[in-house]
Each structure stands twice: as structure tokens, then as C-alpha cells.
C-alpha positions in Angstrom: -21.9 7.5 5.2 -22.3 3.9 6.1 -18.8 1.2 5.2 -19.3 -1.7 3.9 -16.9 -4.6 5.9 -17.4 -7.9 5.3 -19.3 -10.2 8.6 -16.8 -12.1 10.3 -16.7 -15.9 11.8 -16.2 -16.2 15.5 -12.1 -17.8 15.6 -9.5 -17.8 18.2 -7.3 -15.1 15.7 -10.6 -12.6 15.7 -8.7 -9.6 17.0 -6.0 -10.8 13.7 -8.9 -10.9 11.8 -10.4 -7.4 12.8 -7.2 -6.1 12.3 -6.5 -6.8 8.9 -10.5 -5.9 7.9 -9.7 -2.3 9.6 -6.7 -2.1 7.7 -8.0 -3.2 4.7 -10.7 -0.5 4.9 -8.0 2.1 5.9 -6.1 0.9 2.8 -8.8 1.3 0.6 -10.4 4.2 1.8 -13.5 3.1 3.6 -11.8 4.6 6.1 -10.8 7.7 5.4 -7.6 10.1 7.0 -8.7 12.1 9.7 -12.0 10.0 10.2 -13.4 9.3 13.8 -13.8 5.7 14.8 -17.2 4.6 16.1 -16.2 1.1 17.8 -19.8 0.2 18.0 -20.3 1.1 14.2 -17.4 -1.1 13.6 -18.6 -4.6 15.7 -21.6 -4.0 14.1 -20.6 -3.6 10.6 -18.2 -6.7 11.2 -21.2 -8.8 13.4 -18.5 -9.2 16.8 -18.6 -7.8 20.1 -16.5 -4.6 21.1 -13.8 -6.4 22.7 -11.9 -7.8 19.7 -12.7 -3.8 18.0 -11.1 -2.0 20.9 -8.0 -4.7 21.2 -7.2 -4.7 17.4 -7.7 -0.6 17.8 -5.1 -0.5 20.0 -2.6 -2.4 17.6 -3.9 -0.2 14.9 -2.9 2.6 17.0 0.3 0.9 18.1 1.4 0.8 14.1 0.3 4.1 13.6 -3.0 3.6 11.3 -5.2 5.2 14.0 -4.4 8.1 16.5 -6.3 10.0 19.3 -8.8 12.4 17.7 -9.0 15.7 19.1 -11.2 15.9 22.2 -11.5 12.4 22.9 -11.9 8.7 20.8 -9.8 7.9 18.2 -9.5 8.6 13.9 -7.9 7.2 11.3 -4.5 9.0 11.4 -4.0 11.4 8.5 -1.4 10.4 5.1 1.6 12.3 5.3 3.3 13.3 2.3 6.9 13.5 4.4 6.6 10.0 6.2 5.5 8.6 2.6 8.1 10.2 1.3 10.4 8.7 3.5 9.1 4.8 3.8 9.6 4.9 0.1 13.2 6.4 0.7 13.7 3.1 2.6 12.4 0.9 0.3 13.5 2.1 -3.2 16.9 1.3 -1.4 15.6 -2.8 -0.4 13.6 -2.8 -3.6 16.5 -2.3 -5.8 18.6 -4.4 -3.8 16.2 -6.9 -4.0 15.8 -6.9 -7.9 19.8 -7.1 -8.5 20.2 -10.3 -6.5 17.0 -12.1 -8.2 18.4 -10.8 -11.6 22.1 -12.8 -10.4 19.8 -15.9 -9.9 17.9 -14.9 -13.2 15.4 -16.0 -11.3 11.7 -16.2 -13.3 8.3 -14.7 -11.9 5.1 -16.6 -12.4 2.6 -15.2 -15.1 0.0 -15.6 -13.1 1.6 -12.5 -10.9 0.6 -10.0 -14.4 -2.5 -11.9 -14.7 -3.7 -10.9 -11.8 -2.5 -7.7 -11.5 -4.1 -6.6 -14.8 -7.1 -8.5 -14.3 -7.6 -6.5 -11.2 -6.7 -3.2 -13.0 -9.4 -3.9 -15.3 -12.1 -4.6 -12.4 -11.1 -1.7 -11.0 -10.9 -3.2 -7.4 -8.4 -1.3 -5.5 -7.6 -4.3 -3.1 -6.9 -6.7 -5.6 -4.5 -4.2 -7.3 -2.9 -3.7 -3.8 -2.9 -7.0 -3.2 -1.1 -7.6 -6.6 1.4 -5.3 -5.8 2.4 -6.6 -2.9 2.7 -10.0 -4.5 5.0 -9.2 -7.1 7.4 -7.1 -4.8 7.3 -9.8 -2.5 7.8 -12.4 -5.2 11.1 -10.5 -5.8 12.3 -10.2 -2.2 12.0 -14.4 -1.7 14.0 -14.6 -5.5 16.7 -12.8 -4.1 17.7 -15.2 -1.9 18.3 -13.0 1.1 15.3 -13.4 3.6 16.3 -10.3 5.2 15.0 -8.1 2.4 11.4 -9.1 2.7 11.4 -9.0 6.8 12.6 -5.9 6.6 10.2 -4.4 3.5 7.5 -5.9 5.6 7.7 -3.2 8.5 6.9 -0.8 5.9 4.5 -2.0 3.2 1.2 -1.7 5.6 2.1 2.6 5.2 2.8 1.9 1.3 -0.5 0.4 1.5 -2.3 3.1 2.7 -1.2 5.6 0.3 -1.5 2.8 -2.6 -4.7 2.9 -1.9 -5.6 6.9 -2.0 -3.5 6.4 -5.3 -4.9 3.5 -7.1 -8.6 5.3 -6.9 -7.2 7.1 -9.4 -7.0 5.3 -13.0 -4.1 7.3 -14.7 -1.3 5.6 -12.3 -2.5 1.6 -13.1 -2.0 0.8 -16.4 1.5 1.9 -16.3 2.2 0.5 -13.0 2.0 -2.8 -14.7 4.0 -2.4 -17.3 6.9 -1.0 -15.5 6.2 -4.5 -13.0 6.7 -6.6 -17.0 10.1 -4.5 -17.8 11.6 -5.5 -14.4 10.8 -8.8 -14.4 11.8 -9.4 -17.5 15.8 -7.9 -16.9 15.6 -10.1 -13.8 14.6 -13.2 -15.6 17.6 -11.9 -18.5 20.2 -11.9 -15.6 20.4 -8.4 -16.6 21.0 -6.9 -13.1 22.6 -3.3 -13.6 19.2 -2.8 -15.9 16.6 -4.5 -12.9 18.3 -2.7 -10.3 17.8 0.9 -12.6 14.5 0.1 -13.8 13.4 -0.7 -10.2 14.8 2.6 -8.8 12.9 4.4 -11.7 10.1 2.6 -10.5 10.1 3.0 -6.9 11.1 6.6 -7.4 8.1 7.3 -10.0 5.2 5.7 -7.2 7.0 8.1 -4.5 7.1 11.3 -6.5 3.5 10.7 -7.1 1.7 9.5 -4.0 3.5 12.8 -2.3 2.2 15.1 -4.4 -1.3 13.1 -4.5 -1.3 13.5 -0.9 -0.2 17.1 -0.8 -3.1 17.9 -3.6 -5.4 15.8 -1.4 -8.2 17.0 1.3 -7.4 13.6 2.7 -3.0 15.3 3.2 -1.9 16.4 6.5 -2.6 20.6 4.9 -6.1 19.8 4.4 -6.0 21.6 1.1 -5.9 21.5 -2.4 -2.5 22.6 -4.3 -2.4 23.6 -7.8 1.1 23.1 -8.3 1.1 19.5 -6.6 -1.7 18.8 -9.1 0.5 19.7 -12.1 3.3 18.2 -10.7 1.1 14.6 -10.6 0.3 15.4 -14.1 4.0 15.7 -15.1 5.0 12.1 -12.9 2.0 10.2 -15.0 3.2 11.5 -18.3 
């Protein structure tokens, strides 16, 4: 099956640039888990030579997006459900620390944020709604006030990202995704910061309970198989 990557500009950041196109197609699932890398498919698709592929390969690889397939070559590493489980551990803990110090600023969030969020949950474009994400989050690390928050969130958001993506190609999750985004925002605007920092931990703990048990009901999860009881268990997280 043929991926569709956008043609690329010849710059003096074209590894940067190759980068964030394989990780965008990782995130979205152009590339999917456990699926070997062609480097000549891939300078093709993009319209560069090999040498940019291979070096932003090796940072892919480096960050743990890509690993050595068996035999020889390289794949896209596989999703899992423990180290997901565990990034989110991590942030749930910044997240909520995060929303308590922008609610003692009562510090507002553009509109625009929810426009577009929404507006890409009605396109149905999985980037934009990742992209959206990642824009309100970050929106609430900077009004915290502590620049620490967001530096540190960063190391983990490209993982998030991944399994955002495997989860976000499914519509029952979006909708609801949204609104929890307007509750929070709106205690942090309210100064209301015991309720931001709860409703942020609800919400951090909701997307982890479900992208685990996605993943372990996934053929893209580390098992390879389908579980019945992770599939009921997504069922009872989205209700």
C-alpha cells in the first residue's frame, strides 16, 4: 500500500523537515507499528535524496519511533500498552500541575484553541485534532507560569502522539475529548484550581485508560492480537 507524504523543498533543516513528515505519518498511521521502512520508498514519496531519509532515521530511531526489524533494515517500532501507560503516568502528574497554577493566575485560553479543535473533529483529520491537542495542553503549560512544565511534557508528547493517533481514528473518543478540554478551561479561567487540577486528572486518566486498552485490543499492540475483554473495557472508558 502506497503513503501519501507531502513533496518537500530542498532547505538547510531538510533532515528537521524529514523528520517531523516521518513522524507525522507514524503519528497518523501512514506508518503503521511493526512496518518495515523502505528508505528509497520514503525519498521518493518525499522527492529528496536518501541521505536526509537515512540521517533523520537514525534520530527517529534514537527517540524510539523506529527500531531494527528482524533480519535486517529497520520498522516502525510497535505501540506499547505499558510504556503508554506509563508516559501518561508522568504526564497526568505535569498536566495537573500545570492546570492548578494557570487556574491561580485565572489565566484565560483563546477561543480559537476549541475552534479549531472542533472544527478538526468535524473534518475528521487526525493531524489537525492532534495538532489541537497539543495546542491546548501546551497553551496551559506557558499559563502556568513555570517554563519547566512544558520542557519537561515535551520529552514525552511525540509517544502521546503516536498513540493519539491510533486513537483518534476512532470517532467515539473526539467529541468528548473536547468537551472535557471546555470544563477545564473554564475552572482555570474561574480561578477555580482544586476543580482544574481534578478535572485535569479525570482527564488525563480517562485518555490513558483508553489508548491502553485500544492498544491491547489492537493488531497494531505489542500481542498482535485482538482482546475481547480490552474491547469491552474501551466500551466502558467512552461511556
Amino acid at each position: 500500500m502506497s503513503i501519501q507524504l507531502l513533496r518537500l523543498e530542498s532547505t538547510p533543516d531538510l533532515v528537521d523537515q524529514v523528520y517531523r513528515a516521518l513522524l507525522d505519518a507514524i503519528s497518523e498511521g501512514s506508518l503503521a507499528p511493526g512496518r518495515r521502512i523502505i528508505q528509497e520508498e520514503l525519498a521518493e514519496q518525499l522527492a529528496v535524496s536518501r541521505q536526509p531519509v537515512l540521517q533523520a532515521l537514525r534520530l527517529l530511531k534514537k527517540d524510539g519511533f523506529v527500531q531494527d526489524a528482524p533480519g535486517r533494515g529497520l520498522q516502525v517500532s510497535l505501540l506499547e500498552p505499558r510504556h503508554i501507560s506509563q508516559v501518561y503516568e508522568v504526564r497526568s502528574a505535569l498536566d495537573t500541575l500545570a492546570a492548578r497554577l494557570a487556574a491561580q493566575q485565572k489565566a484565560p485560553l483563546d477561543p480559537a484553541l476549541f475552534i479549531a479543535g472542533r472544527g478538526a473533529v468535524a473534518r475528521g483529520d487526525v493531524k489537525a485534532m492532534i495538532d489541537a491537542d497539543l495546542a491546548f495542553h501546551g497553551a496551559i503549560y506557558r499559563a502556568a507560569g513555570n517554563p519547566l512544565i512544558e520542557q519537561s511534557a515535551s520529552l514525552h508528547w511525540h509517544h502521546i502522539r503516536r498513540a493519539m493517533g491510533l486513537a483518534l481514528r476512532e470517532a467515539s473518543l473526539r467529541e468528548s475529548v473536547w468537551d472535557e478540554h471546555q470544563a477545564i478551561a473554564e475552572a482555570i479561567a474561574a480561578g477555580q484550581a482544586d476543580r482544574a487540577e481534578r478535572l485535569m486528572r479525570q482527564h488525563c486518566g480517562k485518555a490513558s485508560a483508553y489508548m491502553v486498552a485500544l492498544l491491547a485490543a489492537s493488531p497494531s499492540g505489542a500481542s498482535g492480537a485482538s482482546s475481547v475483554a480490552a474491547r469491552r473495557k474501551i466500551n466502558s472508558v467512552v461511556r
